[in-house]
N, C-alpha and C positions, 0 to 999 in steps of 0.2 A: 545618569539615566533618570528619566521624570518617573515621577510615580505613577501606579496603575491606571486611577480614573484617567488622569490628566494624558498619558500614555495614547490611551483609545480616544480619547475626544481629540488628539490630535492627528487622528484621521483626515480631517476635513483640510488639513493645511498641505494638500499633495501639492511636490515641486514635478515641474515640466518631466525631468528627466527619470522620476521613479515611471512611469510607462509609456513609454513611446516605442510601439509594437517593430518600428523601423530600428530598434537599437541591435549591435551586435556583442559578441562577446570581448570585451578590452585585456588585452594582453598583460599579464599578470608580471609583476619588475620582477628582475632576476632575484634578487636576494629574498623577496618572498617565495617565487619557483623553487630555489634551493630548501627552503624550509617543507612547503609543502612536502615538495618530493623525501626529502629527509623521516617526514613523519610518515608517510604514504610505508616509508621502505619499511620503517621499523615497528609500523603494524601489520606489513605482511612476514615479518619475523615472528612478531610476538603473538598473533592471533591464533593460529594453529596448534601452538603447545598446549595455550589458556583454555580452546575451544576441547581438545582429549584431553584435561586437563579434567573441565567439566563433565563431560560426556561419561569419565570414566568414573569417579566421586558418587554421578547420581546412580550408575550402576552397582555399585560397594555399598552404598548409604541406603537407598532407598530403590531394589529390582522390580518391586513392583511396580513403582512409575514406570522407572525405563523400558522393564518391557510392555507398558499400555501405549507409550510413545514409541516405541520400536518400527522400521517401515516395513513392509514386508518382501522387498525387494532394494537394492541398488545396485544401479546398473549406468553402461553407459552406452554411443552410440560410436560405432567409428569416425563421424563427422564430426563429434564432438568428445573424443577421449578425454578432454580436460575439464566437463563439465559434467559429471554425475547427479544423476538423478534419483529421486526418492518416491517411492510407489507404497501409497496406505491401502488396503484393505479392511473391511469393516471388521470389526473381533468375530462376528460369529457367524462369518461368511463362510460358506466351503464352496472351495475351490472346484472342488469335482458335480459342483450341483448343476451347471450349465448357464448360471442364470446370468444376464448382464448387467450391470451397471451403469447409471448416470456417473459422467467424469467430469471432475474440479481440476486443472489447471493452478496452480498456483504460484507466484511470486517474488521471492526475499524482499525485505528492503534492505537500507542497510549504504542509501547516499548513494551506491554507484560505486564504494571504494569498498567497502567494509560488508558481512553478511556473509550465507551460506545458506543454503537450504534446511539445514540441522534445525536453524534457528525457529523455525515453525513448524518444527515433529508435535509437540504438543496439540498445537492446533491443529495441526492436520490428521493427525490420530484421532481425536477427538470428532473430529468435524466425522470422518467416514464413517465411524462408527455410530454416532447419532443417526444422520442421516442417510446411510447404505448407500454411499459415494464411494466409488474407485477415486482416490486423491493422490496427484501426481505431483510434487515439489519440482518445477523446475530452477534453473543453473542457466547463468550467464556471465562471459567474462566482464572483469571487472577495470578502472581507470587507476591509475594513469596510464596502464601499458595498454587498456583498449577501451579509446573513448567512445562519443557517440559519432555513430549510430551503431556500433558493435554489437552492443545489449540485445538493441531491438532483433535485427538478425538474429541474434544466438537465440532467443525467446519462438520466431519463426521456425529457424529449422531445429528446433524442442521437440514444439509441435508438431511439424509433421512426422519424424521420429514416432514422438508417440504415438500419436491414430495412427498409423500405420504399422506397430508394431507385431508381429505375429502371433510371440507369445502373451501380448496384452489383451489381442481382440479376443479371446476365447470370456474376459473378463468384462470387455467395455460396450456401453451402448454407444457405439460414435454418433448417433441422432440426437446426444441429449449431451453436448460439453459446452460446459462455463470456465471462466479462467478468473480468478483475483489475485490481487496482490496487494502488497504493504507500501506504504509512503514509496521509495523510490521505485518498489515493484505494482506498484498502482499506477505510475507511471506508466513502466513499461507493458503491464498489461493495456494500458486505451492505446499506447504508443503502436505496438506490436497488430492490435485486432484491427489495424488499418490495413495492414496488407491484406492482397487479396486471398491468398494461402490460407491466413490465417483466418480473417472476417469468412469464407467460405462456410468454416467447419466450426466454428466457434458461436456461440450462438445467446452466450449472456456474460456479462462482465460485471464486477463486484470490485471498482477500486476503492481502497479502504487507507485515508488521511493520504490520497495519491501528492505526487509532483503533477502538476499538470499547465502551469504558466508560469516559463522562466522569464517572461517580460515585465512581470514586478518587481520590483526592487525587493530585497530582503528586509529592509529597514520599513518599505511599506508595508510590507506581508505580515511582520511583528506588528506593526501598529493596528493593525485589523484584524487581531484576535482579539479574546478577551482576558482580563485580568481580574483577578476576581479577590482581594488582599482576607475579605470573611471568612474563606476558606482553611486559611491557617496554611503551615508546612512549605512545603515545596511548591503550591497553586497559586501561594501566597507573591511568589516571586513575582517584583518587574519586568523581569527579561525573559524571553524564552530560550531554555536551553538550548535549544537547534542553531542557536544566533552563531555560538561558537567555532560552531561546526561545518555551517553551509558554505563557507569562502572556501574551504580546505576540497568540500565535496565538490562544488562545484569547476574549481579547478581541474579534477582527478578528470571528470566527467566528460566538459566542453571546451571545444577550443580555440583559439582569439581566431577572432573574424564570424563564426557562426551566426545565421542571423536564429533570433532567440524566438521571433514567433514562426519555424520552421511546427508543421503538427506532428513530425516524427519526435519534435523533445516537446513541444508546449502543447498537448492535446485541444488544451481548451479550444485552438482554433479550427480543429477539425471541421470539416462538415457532419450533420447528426447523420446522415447516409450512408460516410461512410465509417461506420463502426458497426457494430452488430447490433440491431433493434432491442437490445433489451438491457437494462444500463443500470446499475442500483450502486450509488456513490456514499459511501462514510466519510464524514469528516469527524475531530474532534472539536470541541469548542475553544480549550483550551492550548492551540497549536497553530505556529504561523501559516503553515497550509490551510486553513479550514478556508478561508476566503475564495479560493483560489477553488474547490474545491464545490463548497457553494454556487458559486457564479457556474461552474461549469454543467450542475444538476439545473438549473436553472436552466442555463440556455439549453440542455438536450431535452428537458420539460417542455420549451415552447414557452417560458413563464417569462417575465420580464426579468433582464440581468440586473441583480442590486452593482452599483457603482465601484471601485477596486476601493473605493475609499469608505465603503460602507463596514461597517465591526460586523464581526457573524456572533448568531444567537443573541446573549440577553447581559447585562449586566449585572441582575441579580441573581442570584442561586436559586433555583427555582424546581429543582429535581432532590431529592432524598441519596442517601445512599444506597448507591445500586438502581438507582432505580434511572428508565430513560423517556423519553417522551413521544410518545407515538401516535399522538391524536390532538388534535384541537390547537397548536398553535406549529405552522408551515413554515415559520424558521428550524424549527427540528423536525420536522418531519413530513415529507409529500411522496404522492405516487403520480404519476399525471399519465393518460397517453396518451401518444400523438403517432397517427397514422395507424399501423401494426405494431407500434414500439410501445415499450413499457420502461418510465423512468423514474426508477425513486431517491429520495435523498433520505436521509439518515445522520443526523448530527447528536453526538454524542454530548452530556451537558458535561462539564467541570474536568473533563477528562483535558490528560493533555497525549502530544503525540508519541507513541508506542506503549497507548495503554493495553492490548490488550497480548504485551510479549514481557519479557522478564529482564522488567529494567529499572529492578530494585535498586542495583549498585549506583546509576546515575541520578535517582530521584530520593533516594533516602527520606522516604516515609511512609510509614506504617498504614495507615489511617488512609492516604491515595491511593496506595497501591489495594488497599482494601477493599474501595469503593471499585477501582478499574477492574478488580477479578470477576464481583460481580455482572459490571457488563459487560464485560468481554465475554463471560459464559453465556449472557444474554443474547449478544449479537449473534455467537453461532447459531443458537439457534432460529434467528430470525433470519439469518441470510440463507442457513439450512432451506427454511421453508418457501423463503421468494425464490428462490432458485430451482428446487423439487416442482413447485407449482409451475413455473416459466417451460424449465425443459420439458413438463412432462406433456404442456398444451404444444407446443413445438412438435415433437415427436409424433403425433395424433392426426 
C-alpha cells in the first residue's frame, strides 16, 4: 500500500476501466460467493444478541442516557411487519397541546447488509429535541436476501405509511417533511425522493457521507480522499477502513449484470428535477465517499463538476479540534441556488466516515473520536437550522 501523500497524488493516474458509466456489475467467483454469504449469515446471528446486548448494558449502567435516547413510539405497519419503525418526540412536547410538527425522515446506514434504526436513537433523540421535530427512524430490508432495488421500495412505502398515519397526524405538519440519512442510508434517501410518491411529499433531503456513484471503482474512490499522516492515530492510516468492507457490502446489495449508472443506485446521475428542490449534502473529508459526494453538491449547485480524479478538501490540516469550516473557502462549504432550489454542501475537515455514530470499537482512538463528538454535536445543529429555515419558507 503507497503511502499517504504519494496515495492521493496518485489520483491523476486514472485507468480506462475505474469509470466508465457503461460498466455493469461482474459476477462474484463461487468460492468468494460462499465466503461472502458465510459472513453475511453469521452476522445476522451475531448482530442481534450484541445489539440487546448493548441496548440493555446502557440501560443497567447509565438510565439516564437511555431514557433521553428512548423513542417514543415503535410500531409497525401491516405492509411492512418486518420493518419496525421509531418515532422521537421532542422531551417537552405534550402530546395533548394540539400543536404540529416539522417531520425528519431518517435513514440507517450500515452498507445495505448490516444497521438498524436503533443505531441513530441518539441522534435522533437529540436532533427532535433541539429542534421541535417529530423524527421518524425509518426500516428497510436488508442484502443478501433483498437486494436492490428492495431498499428503495421499502423507504417509499415507509413513507407513505407514515404521512398518512392517523395516529401520527394529530402530531405532524405534513407541509414541512425532510428525510436524511447515513452513508448507505444517504443513498437511499436521493435514491427513494425520486419517486414520485415520495418527491410529492418530501420536500428537503440531508444526505450525510451518502453512496451516491457506484460507477467509481472502490480503489479510485480511496485514492481521492484524503490522507493526512500529522494527525496521528487512526487519521494517520493509509488505507481507508471501508476498503475492507465494501466488496462484501456490495455484493450483499447488487447483482451481476446491474448496470451501475442506473439513478435508482448511483444518484449522482439523476436529473436536479427530479429530486426535491432542496438538497444539503455532508461529506467527510477523511472517507472514500466524500468525492463522490462532492461532485454530486456540485453538479445539483449548477457549479462546475471537479474531475473523479480530483482529491476532495485540502491536504493540510487546517481546522482545530471540533472545530469546521463554514465560510471563506467552497471546498468545505457552499449554498448556491438555482431556480427555486436551495443546494448546500458541507465537508467535514479530518473527520472520517461514521464520525458522527459510535464507532469507537473500529477506530480506536481517543483523541478522533474526540474531535468527531464535537462536530457531530455541531452538525445537528446546523442541519437543525437549514432545515427549520427550508420547511418553514415552504409551508408559507
Amino acid at each position: 500500500m503507497p503511502g499517504s501523500v504519494q496515495y492521493v497524488a496518485a489520483a491523476a493516474l486514472q485507468r480506462n476501466d475505474e469509470y466508465d458509466i457503461s460498466r455493469t456489475v461482474q459476477a462474484v467467483p463461487f468460492w468468494q460467493r460462499l465466503k461472502f454469504a458465510t459472513i453475511a449469515f453469521l452476522i445476522r446471528i451475531v448482530m442481534p444478541p450484541l445489539m440487546f446486548l448493548k441496548t440493555t448494558s446502557t440501560a443497567l449502567f447509565n438510565p439516564k442516557l437511555a431514557a433521553s435516547n428512548r423513542p417514543f413510539i415503535i410500531k409497525s405497519y401491516p405492509t411492512k411487519k418486518s420493518l419496525p419503525i421509531r418515532i422521537f418526540l421532542p422531551r417537552s412536547y405534550d402530546v395533548n397541546s394540539g400543536i404540529k410538527l416539522p417531520v425528519l425522515l431518517t435513514i440507517h446506514g450500515g452498507g445495505f447488509l448490516l444497521g438498524s434504526p436503533v443505531d441513530d436513537d441518539p441522534w435522533n433523540a437529540a436532533f427532535a429535541s433541539r429542534h421541535n421535530f417529530l423524527v421518524v427512524a425509518l426500516n428497510y430490508s436488508k442484502g443478501p436476501v433483498s437486494r436492490f432495488p428492495c431498499a428503495v421500495y421499502d423507504i417509499e412505502a415507509l413513507v407513505g405509511c407514515v404521512l398518512s398515519d392517523p395516529s401520527l397526524l394529530p402530531f405532524m405538519d405534513i407541509s414541512r417533511v425532510g428525510m436524511a440519512g447515513w452513508s448507505a442510508g444517504g443513498g437511499l434517501c436521493l435514491s427513494a425522493a425520486q419517486l414520485d410518491s415520495v418527491r410529492a411529499r418530501v420536500h428537503a433531503l440531508v444526505p450525510i457521507y451518502p453512496v451516491a456513484d457506484w460507477v467509481s471503482s472502490n480503489e479510485l474512490k480511496a485514492r481521492t480522499r484524503r490522507y493526512k499522516p500529522e494527525l496521528g492515530g487512526h487519521r494517520a492510516g493509509p488505507r481507508d477502513y471501508l476498503m475492507g468492507m465494501v466488496p462484501l457490502f456490495s455484493w450483499a446489495y447488487v447483482t451481476a449484470g446491474q448496470r451501475l449508472d442506473d439513478p435508482l443506485l448511483s444518484p449522482y446521475f439523476v436529473p436536479r428535477e427530479r429530486l426535491p428542490g432542496n438538497v444539503f449534502i455532508v461529506g467527510c473529508e477523511m472517507d472514500m465517499l466524500a468525492g463522490e459526494a462532492w461532485r454530486m453538491a456540485c453538479k445539483l449547485a449548477d457549479r462546475p463538476v471537479p474531475e473523479v480524479t480530483e482529491a476532495v478538501g485540502c491536504q493540510e490540516v487546517v481546522a482545530g479540534k471540533g472545530e469546521l469550516i463554514l465560510e471563506g473557502d467552497e471546498r468545505f462549504s457552499f449554498e448556491d441556488r438555482v431556480d427555486s432550489g436551495r443546494y448546500r454542501w458541507l465537508l467535514v475537515p479530518d473527520t472520517v466516515h461514521g464520525f458522527d455514530h459510535e464507532i469507537d470499537v473500529m477506530v480506536k482512538d481517543p483523541e478522533c473520536m474526540a474531535d468527531a463528538r464535537i462536530k457531530a454535536d455541531k452538525l445537528i445543529s446546523i442541519v437543525g437550522e437549514w432545515l427549520s429555515e427550508v420547511l418553514n419558507k415552504i409551508s408559507k
